[in-house]
VOTORNU-626118 format. One record per atom (N, C-alpha, C): residue number from 1; x, y, z; residue in three letters; atom name. Coordinates in steps of 0.2 Angstrom, whole numbers, always signed. Layout:
<pts>
[pt NUM [X Y Z] 'ALA' 'CA']
...
</pts>
This chain:
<pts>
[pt 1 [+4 -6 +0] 'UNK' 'N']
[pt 1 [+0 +0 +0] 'UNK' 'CA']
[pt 1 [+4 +6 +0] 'UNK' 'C']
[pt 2 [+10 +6 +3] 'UNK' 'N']
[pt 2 [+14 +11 +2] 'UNK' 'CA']
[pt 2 [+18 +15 -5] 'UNK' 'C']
[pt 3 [+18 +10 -9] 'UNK' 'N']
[pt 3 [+21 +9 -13] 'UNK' 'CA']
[pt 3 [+14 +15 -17] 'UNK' 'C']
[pt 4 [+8 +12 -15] 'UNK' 'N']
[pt 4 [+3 +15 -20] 'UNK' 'CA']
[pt 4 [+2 +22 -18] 'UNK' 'C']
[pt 5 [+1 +24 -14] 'UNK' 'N']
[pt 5 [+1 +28 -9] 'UNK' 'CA']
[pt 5 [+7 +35 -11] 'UNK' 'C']
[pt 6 [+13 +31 -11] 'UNK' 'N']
[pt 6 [+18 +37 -15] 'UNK' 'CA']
[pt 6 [+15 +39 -21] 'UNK' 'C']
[pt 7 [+13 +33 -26] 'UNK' 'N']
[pt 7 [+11 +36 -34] 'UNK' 'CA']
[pt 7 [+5 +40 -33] 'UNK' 'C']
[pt 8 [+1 +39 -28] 'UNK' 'N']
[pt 8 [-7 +40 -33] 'UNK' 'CA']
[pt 8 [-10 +44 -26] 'UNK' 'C']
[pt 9 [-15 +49 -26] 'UNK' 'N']
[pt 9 [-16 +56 -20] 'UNK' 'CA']
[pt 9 [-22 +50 -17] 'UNK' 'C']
[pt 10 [-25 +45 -23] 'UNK' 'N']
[pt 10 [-30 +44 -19] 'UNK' 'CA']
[pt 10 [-33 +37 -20] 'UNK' 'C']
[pt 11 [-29 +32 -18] 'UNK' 'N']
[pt 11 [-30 +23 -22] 'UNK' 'CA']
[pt 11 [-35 +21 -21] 'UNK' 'C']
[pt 12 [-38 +21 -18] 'UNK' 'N']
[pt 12 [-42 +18 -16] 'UNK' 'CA']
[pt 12 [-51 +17 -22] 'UNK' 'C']
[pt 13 [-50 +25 -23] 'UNK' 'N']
[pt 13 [-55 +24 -30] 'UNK' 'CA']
[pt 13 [-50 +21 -34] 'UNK' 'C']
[pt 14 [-46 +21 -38] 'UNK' 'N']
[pt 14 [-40 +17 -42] 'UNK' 'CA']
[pt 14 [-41 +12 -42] 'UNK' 'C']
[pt 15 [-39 +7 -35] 'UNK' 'N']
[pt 15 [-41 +2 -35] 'UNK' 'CA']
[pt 15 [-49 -1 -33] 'UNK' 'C']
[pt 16 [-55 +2 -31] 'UNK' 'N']
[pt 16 [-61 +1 -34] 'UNK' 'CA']
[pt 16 [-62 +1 -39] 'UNK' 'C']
[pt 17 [-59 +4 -43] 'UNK' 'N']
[pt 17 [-61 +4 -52] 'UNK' 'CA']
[pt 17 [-58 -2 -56] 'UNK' 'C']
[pt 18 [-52 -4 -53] 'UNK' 'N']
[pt 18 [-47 -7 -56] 'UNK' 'CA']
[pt 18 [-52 -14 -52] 'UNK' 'C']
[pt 19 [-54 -16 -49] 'UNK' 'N']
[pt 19 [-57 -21 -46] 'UNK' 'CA']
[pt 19 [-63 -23 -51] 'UNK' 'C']
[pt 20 [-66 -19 -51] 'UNK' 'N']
[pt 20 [-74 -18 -53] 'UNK' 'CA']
[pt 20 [-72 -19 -62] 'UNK' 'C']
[pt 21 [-67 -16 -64] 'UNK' 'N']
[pt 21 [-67 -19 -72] 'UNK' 'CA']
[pt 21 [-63 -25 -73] 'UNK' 'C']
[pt 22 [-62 -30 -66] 'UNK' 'N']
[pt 22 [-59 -37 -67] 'UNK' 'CA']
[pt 22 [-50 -35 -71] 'UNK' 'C']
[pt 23 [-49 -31 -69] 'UNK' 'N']
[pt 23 [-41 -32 -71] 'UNK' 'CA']
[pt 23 [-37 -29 -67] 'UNK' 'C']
[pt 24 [-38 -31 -58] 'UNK' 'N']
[pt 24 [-35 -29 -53] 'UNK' 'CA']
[pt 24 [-27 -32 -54] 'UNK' 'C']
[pt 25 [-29 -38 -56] 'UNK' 'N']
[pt 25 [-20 -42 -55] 'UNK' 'CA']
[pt 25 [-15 -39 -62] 'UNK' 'C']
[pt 26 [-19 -38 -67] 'UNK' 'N']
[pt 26 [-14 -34 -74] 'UNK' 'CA']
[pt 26 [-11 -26 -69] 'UNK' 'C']
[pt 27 [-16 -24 -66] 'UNK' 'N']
[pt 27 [-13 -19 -63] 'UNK' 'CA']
[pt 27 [-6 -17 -58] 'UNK' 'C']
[pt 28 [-8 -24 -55] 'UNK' 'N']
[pt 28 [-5 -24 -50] 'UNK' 'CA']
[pt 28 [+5 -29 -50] 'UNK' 'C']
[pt 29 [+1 -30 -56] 'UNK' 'N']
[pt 29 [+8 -34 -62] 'UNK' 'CA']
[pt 29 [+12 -27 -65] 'UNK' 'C']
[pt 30 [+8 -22 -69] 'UNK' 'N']
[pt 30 [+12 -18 -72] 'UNK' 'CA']
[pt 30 [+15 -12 -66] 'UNK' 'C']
[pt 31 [+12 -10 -59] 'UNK' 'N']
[pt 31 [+11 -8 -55] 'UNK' 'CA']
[pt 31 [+19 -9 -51] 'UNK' 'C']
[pt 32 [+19 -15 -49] 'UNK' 'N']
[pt 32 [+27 -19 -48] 'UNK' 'CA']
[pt 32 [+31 -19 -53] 'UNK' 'C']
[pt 33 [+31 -19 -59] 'UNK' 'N']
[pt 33 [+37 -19 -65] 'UNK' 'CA']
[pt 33 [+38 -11 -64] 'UNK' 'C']
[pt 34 [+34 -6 -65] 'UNK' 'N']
[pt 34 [+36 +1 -64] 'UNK' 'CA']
[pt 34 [+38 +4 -57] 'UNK' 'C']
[pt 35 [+38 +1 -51] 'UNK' 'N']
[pt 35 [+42 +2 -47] 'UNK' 'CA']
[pt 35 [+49 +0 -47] 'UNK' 'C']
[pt 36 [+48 -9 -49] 'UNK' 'N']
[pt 36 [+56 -10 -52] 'UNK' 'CA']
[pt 36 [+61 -5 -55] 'UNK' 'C']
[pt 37 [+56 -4 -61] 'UNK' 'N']
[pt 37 [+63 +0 -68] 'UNK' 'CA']
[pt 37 [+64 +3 -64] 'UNK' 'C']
[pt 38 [+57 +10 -58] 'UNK' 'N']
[pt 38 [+61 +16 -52] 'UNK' 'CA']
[pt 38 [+67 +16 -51] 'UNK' 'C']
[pt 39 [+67 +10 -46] 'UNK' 'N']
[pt 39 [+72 +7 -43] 'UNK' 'CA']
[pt 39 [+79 +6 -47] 'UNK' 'C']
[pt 40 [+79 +5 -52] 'UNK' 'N']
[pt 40 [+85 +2 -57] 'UNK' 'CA']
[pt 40 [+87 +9 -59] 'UNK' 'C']
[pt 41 [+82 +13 -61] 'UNK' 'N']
[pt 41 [+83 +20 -65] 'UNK' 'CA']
[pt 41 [+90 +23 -60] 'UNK' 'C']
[pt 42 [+87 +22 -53] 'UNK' 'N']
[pt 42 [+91 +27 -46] 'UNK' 'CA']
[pt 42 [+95 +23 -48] 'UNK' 'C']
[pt 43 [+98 +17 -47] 'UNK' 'N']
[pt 43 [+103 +12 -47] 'UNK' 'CA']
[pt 43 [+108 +16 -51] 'UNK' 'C']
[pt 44 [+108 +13 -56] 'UNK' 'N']
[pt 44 [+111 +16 -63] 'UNK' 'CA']
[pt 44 [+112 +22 -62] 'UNK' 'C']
[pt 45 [+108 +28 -59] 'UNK' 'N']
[pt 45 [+111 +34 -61] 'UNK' 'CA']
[pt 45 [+117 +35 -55] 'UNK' 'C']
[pt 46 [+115 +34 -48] 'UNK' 'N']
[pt 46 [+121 +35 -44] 'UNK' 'CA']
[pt 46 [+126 +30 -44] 'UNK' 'C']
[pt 47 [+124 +22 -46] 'UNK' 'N']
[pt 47 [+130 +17 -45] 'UNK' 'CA']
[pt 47 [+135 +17 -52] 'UNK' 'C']
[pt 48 [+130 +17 -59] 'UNK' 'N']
[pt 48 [+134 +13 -64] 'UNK' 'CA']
[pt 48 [+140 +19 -67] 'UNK' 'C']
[pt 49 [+145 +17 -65] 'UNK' 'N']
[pt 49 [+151 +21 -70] 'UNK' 'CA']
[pt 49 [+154 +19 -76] 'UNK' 'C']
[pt 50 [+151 +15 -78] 'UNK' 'N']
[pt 50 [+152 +15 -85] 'UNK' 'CA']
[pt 50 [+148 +18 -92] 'UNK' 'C']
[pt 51 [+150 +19 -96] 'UNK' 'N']
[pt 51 [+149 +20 -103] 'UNK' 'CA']
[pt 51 [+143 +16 -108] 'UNK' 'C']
[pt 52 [+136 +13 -102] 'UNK' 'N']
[pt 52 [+132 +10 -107] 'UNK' 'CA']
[pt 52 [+123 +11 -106] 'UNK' 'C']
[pt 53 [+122 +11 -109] 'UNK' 'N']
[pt 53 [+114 +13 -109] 'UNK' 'CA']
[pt 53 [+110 +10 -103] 'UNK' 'C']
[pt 54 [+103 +13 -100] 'UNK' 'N']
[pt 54 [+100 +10 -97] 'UNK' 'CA']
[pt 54 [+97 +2 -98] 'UNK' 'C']
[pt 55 [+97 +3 -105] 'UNK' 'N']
[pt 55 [+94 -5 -106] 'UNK' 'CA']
[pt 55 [+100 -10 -108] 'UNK' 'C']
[pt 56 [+106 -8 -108] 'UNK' 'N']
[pt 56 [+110 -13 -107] 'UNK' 'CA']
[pt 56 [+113 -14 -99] 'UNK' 'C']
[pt 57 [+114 -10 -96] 'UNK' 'N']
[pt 57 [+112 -9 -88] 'UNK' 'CA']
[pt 57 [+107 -15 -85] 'UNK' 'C']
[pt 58 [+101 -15 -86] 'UNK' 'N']
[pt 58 [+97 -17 -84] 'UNK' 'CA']
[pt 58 [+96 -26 -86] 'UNK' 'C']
[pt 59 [+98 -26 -94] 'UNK' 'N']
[pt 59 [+104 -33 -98] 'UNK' 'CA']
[pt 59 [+107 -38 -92] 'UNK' 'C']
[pt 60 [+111 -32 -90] 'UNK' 'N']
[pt 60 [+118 -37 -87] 'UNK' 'CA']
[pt 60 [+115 -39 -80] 'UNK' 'C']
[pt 61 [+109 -34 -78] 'UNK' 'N']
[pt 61 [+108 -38 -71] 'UNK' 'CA']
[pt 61 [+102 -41 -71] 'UNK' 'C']
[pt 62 [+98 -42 -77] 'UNK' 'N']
[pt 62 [+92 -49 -77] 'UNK' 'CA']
[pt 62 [+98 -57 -81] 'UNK' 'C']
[pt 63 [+103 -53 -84] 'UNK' 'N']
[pt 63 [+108 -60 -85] 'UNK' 'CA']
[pt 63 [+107 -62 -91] 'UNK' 'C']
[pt 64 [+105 -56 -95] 'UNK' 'N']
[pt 64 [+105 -57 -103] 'UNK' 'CA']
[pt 64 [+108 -52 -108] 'UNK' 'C']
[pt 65 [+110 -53 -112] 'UNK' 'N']
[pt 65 [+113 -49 -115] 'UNK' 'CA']
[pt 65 [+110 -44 -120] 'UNK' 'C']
[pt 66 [+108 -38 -121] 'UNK' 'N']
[pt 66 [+105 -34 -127] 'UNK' 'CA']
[pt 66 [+99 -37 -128] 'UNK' 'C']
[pt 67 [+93 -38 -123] 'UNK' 'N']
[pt 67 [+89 -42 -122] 'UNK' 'CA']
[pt 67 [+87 -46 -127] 'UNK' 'C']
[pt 68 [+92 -51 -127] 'UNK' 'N']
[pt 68 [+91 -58 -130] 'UNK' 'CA']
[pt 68 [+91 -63 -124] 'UNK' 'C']
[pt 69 [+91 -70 -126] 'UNK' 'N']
[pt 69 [+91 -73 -119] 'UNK' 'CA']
[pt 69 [+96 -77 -121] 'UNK' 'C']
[pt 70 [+105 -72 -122] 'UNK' 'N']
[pt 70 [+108 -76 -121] 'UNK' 'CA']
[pt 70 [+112 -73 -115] 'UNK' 'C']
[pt 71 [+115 -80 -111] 'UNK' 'N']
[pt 71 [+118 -77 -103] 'UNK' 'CA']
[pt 71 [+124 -73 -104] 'UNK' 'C']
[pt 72 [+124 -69 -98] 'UNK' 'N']
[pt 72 [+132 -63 -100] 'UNK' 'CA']
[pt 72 [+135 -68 -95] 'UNK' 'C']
[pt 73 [+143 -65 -97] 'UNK' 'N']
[pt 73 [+147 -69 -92] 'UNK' 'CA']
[pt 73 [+146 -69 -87] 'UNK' 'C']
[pt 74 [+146 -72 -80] 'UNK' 'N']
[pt 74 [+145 -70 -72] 'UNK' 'CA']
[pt 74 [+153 -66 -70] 'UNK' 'C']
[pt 75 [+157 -65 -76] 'UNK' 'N']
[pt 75 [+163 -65 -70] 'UNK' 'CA']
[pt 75 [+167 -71 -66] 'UNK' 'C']
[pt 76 [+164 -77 -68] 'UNK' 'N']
[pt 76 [+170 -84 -65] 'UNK' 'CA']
[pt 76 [+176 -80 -71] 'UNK' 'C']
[pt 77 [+182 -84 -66] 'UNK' 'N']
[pt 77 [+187 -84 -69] 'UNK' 'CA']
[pt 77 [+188 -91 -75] 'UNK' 'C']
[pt 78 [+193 -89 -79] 'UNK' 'N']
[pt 78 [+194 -93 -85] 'UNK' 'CA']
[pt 78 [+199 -99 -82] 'UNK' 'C']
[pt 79 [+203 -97 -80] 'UNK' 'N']
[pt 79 [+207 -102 -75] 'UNK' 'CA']
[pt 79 [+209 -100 -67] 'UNK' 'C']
[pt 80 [+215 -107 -66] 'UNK' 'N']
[pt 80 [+218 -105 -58] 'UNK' 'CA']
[pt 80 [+219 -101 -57] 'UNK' 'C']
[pt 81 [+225 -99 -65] 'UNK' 'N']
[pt 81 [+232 -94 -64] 'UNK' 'CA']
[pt 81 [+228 -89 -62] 'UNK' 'C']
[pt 82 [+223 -87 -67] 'UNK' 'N']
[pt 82 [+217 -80 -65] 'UNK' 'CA']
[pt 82 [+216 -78 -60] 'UNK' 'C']
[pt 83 [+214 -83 -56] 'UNK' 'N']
[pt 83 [+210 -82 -51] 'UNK' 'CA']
[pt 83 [+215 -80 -45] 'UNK' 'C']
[pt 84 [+222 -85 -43] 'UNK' 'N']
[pt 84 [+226 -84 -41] 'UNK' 'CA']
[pt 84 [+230 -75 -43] 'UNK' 'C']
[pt 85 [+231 -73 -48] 'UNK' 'N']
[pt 85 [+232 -67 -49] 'UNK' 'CA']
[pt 85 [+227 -60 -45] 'UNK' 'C']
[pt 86 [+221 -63 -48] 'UNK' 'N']
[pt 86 [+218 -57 -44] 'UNK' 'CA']
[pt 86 [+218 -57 -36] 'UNK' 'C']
[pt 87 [+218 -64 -33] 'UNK' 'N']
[pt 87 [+219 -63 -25] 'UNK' 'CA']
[pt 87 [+226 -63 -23] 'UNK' 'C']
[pt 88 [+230 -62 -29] 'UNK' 'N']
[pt 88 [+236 -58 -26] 'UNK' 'CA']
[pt 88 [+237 -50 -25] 'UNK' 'C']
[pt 89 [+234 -50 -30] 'UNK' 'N']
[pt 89 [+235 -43 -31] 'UNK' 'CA']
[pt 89 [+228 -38 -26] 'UNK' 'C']
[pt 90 [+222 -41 -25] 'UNK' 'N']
[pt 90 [+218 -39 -20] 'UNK' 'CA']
[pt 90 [+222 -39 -13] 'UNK' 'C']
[pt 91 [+227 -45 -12] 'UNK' 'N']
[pt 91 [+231 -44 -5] 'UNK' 'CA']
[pt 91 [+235 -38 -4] 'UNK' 'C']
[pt 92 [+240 -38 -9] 'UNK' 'N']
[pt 92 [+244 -32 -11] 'UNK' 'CA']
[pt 92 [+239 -25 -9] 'UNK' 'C']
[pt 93 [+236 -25 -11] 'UNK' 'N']
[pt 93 [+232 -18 -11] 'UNK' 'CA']
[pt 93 [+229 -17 -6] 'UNK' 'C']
[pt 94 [+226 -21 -2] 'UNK' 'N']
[pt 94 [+225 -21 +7] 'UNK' 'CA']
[pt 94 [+232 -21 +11] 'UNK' 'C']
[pt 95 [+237 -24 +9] 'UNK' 'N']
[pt 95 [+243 -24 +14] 'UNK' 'CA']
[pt 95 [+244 -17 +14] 'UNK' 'C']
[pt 96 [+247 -15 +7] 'UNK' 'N']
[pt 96 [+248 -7 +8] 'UNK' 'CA']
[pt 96 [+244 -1 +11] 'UNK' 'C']
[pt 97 [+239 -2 +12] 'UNK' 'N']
[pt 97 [+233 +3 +12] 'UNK' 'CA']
[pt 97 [+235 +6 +21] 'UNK' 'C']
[pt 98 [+236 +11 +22] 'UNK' 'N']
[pt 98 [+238 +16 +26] 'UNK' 'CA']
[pt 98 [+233 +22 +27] 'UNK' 'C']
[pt 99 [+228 +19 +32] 'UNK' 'N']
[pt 99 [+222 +24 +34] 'UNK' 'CA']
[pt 99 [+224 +30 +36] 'UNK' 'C']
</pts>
């Protein structure tokens, strides 16, 4: 209810009507996705510092790519040596670190 209550001055008629023409749950479906993208839009604007559009932003964190459904990398490493290198170098850069 809160959620409805930020968008709307007065839900209640809203959701009476939306009730009474049998399409409470499409409402209540497209109602939830628009609060998502909200969410995602904020996301992206304060977090993402990269160079890519909102809807490849929002791609990489349903886990598809240029919405296609095919999966983007997770980020696994390709090998040991890999893996072993980045946790060397993450030590390195905490050892040094002089608050």
């Amino acid at each position: 209810m809160d959620l409805i209550f930020h968008r709307y001055a007065d839900p209640y008629t809203l959701l009476d009507t939306m009730i009474d023409n049998q399409s409470f749950d499409e409402f209540v479906c497209t109602f939830v996705r628009l609060d998502d993208d909200d969410k995602l839009w904020d996301m992206y604007i304060h977090k993402c510092w990269e160079n890519i559009s909102f809807n490849d932003f929002k791609a990489r964190l349903y886990g598809t790519s240029g919405g296609s459904s095919q999966p983007v990398r997770s980020g696994a490493f390709e090998s040991r040596d890999e893996l072993e290198t980045t946790i060397k170098d993450s030590m390195s850069i905490i050892e040094n670190f002089k608050p």
